[in-house]
PAZAPA-4460 file (N, C-alpha, C; in steps of 0.05 Angstrom, whole numbers, plus 32768, in hexadecimal, padded with zeros to 4 digits):
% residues 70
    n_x    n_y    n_z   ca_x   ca_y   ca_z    c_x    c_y    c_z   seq   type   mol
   8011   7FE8   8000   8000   8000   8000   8012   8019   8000     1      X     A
   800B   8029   7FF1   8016   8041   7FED   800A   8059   7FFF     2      X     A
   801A   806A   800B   800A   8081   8014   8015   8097   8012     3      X     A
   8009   80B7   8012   8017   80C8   8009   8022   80D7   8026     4      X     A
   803B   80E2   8022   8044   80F3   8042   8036   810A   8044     5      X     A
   803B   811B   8057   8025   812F   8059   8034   8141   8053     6      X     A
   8050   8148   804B   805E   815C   8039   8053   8151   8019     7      X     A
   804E   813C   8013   8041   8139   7FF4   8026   8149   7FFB     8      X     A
   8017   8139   8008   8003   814B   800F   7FFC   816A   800B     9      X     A
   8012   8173   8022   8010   818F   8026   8016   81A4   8011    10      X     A
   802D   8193   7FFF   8036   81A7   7FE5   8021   819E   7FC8    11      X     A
   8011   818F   7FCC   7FFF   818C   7FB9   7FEB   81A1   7FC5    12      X     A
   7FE5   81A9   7FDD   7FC5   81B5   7FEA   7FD2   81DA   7FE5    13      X     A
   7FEB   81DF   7FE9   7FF8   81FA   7FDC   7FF4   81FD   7FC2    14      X     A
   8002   81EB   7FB4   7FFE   81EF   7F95   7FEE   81F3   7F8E    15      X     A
   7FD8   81E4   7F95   7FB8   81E5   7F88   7FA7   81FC   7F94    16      X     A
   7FB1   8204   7FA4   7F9F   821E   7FAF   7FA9   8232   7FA3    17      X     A
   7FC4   822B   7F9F   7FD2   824D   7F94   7FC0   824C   7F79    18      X     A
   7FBA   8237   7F65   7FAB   8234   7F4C   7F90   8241   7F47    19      X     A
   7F83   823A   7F66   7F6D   8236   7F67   7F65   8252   7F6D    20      X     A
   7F7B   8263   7F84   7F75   827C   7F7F   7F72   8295   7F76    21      X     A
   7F88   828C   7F65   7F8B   82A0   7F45   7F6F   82A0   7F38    22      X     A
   7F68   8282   7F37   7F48   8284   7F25   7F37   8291   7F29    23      X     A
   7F35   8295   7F50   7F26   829E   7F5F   7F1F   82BF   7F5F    24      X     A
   7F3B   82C5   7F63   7F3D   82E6   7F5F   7F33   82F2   7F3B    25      X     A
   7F42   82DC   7F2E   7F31   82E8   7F16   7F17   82E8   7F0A    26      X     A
   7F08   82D9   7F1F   7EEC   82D4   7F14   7EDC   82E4   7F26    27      X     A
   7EED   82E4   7F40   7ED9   8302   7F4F   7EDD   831A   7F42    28      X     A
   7EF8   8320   7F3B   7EFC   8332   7F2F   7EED   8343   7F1C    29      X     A
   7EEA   8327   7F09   7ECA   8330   7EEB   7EB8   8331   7EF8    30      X     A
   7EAA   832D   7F13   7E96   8331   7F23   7E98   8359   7F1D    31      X     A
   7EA7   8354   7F37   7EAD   836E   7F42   7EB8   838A   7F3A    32      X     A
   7ECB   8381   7F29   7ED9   8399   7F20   7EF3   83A7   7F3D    33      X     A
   7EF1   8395   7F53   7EFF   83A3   7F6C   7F19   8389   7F6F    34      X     A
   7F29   8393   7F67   7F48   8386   7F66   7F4C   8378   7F88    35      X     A
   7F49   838F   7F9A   7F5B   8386   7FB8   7F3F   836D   7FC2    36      X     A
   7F21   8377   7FBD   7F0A   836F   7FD0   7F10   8346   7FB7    37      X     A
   7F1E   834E   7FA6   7F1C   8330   7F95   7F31   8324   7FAB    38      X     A
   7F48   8322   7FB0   7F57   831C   7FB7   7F54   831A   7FDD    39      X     A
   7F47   8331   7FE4   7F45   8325   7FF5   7F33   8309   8004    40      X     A
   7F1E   8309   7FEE   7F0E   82F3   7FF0   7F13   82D8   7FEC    41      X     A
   7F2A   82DB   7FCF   7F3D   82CA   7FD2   7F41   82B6   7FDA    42      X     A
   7F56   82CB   7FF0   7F6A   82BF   8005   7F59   82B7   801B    43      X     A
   7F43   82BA   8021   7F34   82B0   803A   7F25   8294   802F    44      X     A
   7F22   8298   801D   7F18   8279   8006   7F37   8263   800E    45      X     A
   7F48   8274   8008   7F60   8262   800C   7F63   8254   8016    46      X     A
   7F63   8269   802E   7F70   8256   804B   7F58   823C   8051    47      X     A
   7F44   824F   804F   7F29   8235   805A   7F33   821E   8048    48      X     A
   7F2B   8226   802F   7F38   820B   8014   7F4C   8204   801B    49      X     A
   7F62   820A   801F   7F79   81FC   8024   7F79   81E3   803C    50      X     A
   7F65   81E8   8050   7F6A   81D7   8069   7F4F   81C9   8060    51      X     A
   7F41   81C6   804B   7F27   81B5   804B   7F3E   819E   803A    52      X     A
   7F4A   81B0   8022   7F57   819F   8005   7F67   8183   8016    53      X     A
   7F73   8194   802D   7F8B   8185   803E   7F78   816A   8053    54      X     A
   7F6E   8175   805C   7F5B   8157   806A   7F4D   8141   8055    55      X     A
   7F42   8154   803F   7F3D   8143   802B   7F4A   812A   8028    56      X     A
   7F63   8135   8014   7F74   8128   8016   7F86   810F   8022    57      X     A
   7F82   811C   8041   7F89   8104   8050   7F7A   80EF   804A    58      X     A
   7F5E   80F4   8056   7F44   80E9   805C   7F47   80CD   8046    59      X     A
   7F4A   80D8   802C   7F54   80CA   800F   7F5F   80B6   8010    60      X     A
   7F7B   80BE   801F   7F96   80B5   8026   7F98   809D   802D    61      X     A
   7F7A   8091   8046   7F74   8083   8057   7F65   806A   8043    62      X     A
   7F53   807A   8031   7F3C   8066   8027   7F4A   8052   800B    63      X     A
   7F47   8032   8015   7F54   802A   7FFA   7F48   8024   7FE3    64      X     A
   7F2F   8025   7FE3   7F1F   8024   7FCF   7F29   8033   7FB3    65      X     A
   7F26   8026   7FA0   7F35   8029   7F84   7F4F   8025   7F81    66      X     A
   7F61   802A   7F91   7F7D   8023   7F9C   7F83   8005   7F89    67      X     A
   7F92   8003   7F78   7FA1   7FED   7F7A   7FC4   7FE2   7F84    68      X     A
   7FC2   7FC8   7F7D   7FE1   7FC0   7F85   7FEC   7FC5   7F69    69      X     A
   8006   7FCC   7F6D   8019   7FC3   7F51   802F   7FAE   7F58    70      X     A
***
């Protein structure tokens, strides 16, 4: 059985948020027209997303369902 460390973990749940929040700010952005109120919305999406992405993850980590051997 394979499992992932929680530095694989943790630098997959950064990467993907930094992705995720670029998208974020630019789609409030075409909302709004307000540069700082995009960004700051953001980053509070972030952090929450970041620690849901990260338990996720684990939670995953645990279940072996679809998992095979090689």
């Amino acid at each position: 059985m394979q499992s992932e460390t929680h530095v694989r973990t943790l630098t997959k749940t950064i990467v993907w948020r930094i992705i995720a929040t670029c998208i974020s700010i630019g789609i409030i952005y075409s909302f709004t027209g307000a540069l700082e109120q995009s960004v700051e919305i953001s980053l509070v999406g972030a952090l929450i997303g970041m620690a849901t992405y990260y338990l996720h993850e684990r939670f995953w980590n645990k279940v072996q369902w679809g998992r095979v051997e090689k």
